[in-house]
N, C-alpha and C positions, 0 to 999 in steps of 0.2 A: 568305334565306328558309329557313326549318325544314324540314332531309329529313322527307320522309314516312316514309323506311326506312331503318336505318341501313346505315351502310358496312361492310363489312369487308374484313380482307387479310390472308392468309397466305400463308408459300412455305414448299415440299416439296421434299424429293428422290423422283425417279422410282424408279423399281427396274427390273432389267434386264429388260427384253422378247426375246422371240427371234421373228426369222418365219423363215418358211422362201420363197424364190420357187423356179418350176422353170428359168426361164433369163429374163436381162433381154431384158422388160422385166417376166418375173415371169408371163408365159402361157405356156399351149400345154406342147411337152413338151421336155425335155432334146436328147431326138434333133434335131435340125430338119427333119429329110425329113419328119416326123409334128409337124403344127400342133397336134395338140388331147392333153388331157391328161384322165384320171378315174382319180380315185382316193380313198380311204375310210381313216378313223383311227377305231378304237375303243377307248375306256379308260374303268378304272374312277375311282369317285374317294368322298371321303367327307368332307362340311360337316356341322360342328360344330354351327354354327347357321345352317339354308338362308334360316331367315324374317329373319335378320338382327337379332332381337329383345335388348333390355337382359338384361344378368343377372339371371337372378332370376325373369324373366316368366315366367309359364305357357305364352306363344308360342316362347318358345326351343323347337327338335327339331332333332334332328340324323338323317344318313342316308346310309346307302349308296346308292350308283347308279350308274348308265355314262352313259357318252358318246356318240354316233355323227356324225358328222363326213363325210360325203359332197360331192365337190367338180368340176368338170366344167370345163375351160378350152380356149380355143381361141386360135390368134396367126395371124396373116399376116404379113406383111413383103414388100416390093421397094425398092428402091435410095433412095426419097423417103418412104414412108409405113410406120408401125408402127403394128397396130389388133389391140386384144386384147379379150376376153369373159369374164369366170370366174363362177360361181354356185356357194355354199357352203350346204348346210341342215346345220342339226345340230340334233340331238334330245336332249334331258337329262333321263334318267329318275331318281325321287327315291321311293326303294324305301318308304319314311315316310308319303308322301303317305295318306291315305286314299280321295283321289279325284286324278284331275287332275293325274293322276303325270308327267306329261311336259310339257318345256315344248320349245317350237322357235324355231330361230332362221334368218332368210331374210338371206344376205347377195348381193347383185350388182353385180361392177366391170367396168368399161369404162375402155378410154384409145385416144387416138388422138393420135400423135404424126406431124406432117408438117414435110419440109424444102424449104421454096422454093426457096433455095439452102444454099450451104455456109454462109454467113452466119446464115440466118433461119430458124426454128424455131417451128413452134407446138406444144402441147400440150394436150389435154383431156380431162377425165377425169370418170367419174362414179363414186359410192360409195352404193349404195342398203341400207338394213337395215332390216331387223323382228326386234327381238329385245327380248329381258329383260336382260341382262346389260348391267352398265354400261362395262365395258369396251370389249365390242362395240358400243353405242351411240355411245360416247365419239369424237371424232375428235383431230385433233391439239390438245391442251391439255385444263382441268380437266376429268377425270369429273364432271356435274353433280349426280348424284345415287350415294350410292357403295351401292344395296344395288340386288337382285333389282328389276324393277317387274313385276307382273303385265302382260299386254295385249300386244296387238302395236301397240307401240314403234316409232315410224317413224324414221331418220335421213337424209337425201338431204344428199350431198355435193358439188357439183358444180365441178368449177374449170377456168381458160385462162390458160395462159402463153403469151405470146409474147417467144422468147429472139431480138436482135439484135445481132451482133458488130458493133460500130462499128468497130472499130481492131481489130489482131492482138493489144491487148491488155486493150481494156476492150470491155465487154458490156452491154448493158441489158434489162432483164427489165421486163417490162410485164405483169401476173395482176390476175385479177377470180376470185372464188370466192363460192360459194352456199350457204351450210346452212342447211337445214329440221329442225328437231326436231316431233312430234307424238305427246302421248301418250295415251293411250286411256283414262285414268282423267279424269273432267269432272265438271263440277259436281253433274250428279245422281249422279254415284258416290259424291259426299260428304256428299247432302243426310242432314240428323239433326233428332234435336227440338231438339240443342242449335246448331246448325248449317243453320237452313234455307235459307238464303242458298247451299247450297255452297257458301263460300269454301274455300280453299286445297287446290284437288286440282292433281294434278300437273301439267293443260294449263294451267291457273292459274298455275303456279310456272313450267315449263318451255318451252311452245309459243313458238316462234318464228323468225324469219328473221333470217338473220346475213349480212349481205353485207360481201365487204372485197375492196377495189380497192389496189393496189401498182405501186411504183417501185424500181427496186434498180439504183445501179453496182455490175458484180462488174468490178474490177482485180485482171492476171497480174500479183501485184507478186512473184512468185520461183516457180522452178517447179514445187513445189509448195504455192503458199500462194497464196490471192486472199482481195484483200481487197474489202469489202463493207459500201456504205453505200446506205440507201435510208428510203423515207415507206412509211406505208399510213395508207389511212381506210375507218373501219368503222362501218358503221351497223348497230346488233339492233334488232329491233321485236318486240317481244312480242302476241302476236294469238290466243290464249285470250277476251280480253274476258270476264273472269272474274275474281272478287273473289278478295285474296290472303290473304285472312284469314275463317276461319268466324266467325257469329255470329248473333245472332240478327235484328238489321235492320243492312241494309245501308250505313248514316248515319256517313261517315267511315271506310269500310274504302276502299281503294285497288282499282282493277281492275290488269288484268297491266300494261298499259300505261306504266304510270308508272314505267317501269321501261326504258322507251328510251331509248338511248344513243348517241350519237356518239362517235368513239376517235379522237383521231391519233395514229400512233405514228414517232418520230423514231429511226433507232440507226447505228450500225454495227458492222464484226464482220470476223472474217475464218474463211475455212477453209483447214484446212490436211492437208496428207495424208503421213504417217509413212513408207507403205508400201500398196502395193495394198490388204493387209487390214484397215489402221488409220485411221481418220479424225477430225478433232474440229473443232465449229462450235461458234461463240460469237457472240453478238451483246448488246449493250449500249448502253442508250437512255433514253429518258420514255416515257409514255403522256398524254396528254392527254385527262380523259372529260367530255362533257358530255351530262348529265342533263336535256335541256330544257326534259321537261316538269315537269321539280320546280325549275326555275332554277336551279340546282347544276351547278359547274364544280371538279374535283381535277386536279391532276399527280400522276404516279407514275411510280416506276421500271419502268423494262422490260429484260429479260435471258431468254436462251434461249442456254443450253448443252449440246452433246451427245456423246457418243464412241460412233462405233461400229466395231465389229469383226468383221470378217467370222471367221467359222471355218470354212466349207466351200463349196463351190461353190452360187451361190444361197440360204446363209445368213448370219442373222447375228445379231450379238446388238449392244443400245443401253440404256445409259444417257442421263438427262437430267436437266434444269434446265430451270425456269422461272418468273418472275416477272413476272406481268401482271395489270390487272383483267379477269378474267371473268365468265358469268353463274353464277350458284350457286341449287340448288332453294333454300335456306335464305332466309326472309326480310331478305335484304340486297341492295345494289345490284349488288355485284362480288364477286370475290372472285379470289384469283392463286394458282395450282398449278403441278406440274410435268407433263412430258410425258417420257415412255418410249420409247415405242415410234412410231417415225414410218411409216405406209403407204407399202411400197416402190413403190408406182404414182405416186407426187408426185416430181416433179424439186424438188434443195433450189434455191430461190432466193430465201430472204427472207434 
């Protein structure tokens, strides 16, 4: 059967990321007699083009402006249980602007890691945002959209591991994880006289639920290197219900929907660790997607490579690689990028 939308795939390299935690598991403060941490970054900074606009446009502007960065964390701990809080706002003023000079950004994480025994481990976590920035939206894998969105941007992340040592040398990891994207431009944001249909605004292109469920052997195969083979299956559902293309009558444009997918992904991989500061993960596989509702089935390669390196106590800095299909705002089914920067709140276990 004839895609309704064509396909496409690329791969990237990352660029380096830096985060900073205040002590693992990345809450709370340095000290540990003191659980809770607050504290403030302000900097200036200055985009060439904020609106993100072609050369040449009369929308290109550029601008000075600052940053403000305020952030509040809390941690507990006793002998079975780690449970931490943090909340980041930051403010970005855009001196250019002629109204509406400011934009904001609401991040809030949580994790709560528990040990049954020495053996059994769970872990969960949550990643809540409101923001314009695509990077901050972004979670692990392609930015969907690489420029500014106006609106408050929703991204809810939610995940559970549960880590079981079978043997003193092999391990099985068992995760389910949640992303919610939700964006605030909709159909009547894009209705036109040439377009009254609003098709193709951005909950159109990007609203949806990403669920993916995992299996993973991690084997002591040396003592510093485990190696690592595992499944995951991933279902996205696009839930806009919203045409993806403007026009003037509705008759053969597609809604978001057609655009659900099913994923298996087959690999293995191993980690391996240099030196307390040094680390590097690889993983190498297929992806198997199915399209359902357009009857369309692809194979493809899957690959996730990383290196990272600590430089100071609770920092660090990460290169990456990646090659998978993902969702992408641009009219196509998938599309495969790299990954940076990984949230020091996830245990690595794919």
């Amino acid at each position: 059967m004839k895609r309704v939308i064509a396909s496409a795939s690329l791969a990237a390299l990352g660029a380096v990321g830096v985060q900073a935690a205040a002590y693992s598991p990345g809450f709370g403060s340095t000290d540990l007699s003191k659980p809770w941490s607050v504290s403030a970054t302000l900097r200036g900074f200055y985009d060439d083009n904020y609106n993100t606009a072609p050369s040449g446009s009369v929308a290109k502007r550029d601008s000075f402006g600052f940053n403000v960065r305020p952030s509040a964390s809390i941690a507990w701990s006793n002998d079975q249980t780690d449970v931490g809080a943090r909340y980041t706002m930051g403010m970005y003023y855009f001196e250019d602007r002629p109204k509406n000079k400011e934009d904001f950004t609401h991040q809030f994480d949580a994790f709560l890691s528990h040990n049954f025994s020495p053996r059994l481990n769970l872990y969960v976590s949550d990643a809540f945002v409101v923001a314009q920035e695509p990077e901050v939206l972004a979670q692990q894998g392609a930015i969907t959209i690489p420029y500014r969105t106006k609106g408050d941007n929703i991204r809810n992340n939610a995940s559970l591991n549960l880590n079981a040592q079978v043997t003193q040398l092999l391990t099985l990891v068992l995760g389910y994880q949640n992303t919610i994207f939700d964006y605030s431009q909709s159909a009547k944001d894009v209705v036109s006289a040439v377009n009254p249909i609003g098709g193709g605004s951005h909950s159109a292109l990007l609203d949806r639920m990403e669920n993916l469920m995992l299996a993973n052997l991690r084997w002591q195969a040396l003592p510093a290197t485990v190696a690592v083979a595992g499944y995951q299956f991933g279902i996205i559902d696009y839930t806009a219900n919203e045409y993806l293309m403007g026009g003037l009558l509705p008759f053969g444009i597609p809604k978001s929907n057609i655009r659900d997918s099913y994923n298996h992904y087959i690999y293995a991989g191993v980690d391996h660790t240099f030196n307390p500061d040094l680390k590097v993960s690889l993983r190498g596989g297929a992806q198997y997607t199915d399209l359902h509702r357009q009857t369309y089935t692809d194979w493809g390669p899957y690959a996730n490579a990383s290196l990272q390196y600590r430089y100071a106590v609770g920092s660090y800095a990460e290169v990456g690689f990646m090659q998978s299909f993902s969702p992408t705002e641009i009219l196509a089914n998938n599309i495969s990028a790299s990954v940076g920067l990984k949230d020091c709140m996830k245990p690595t276990s794919a």
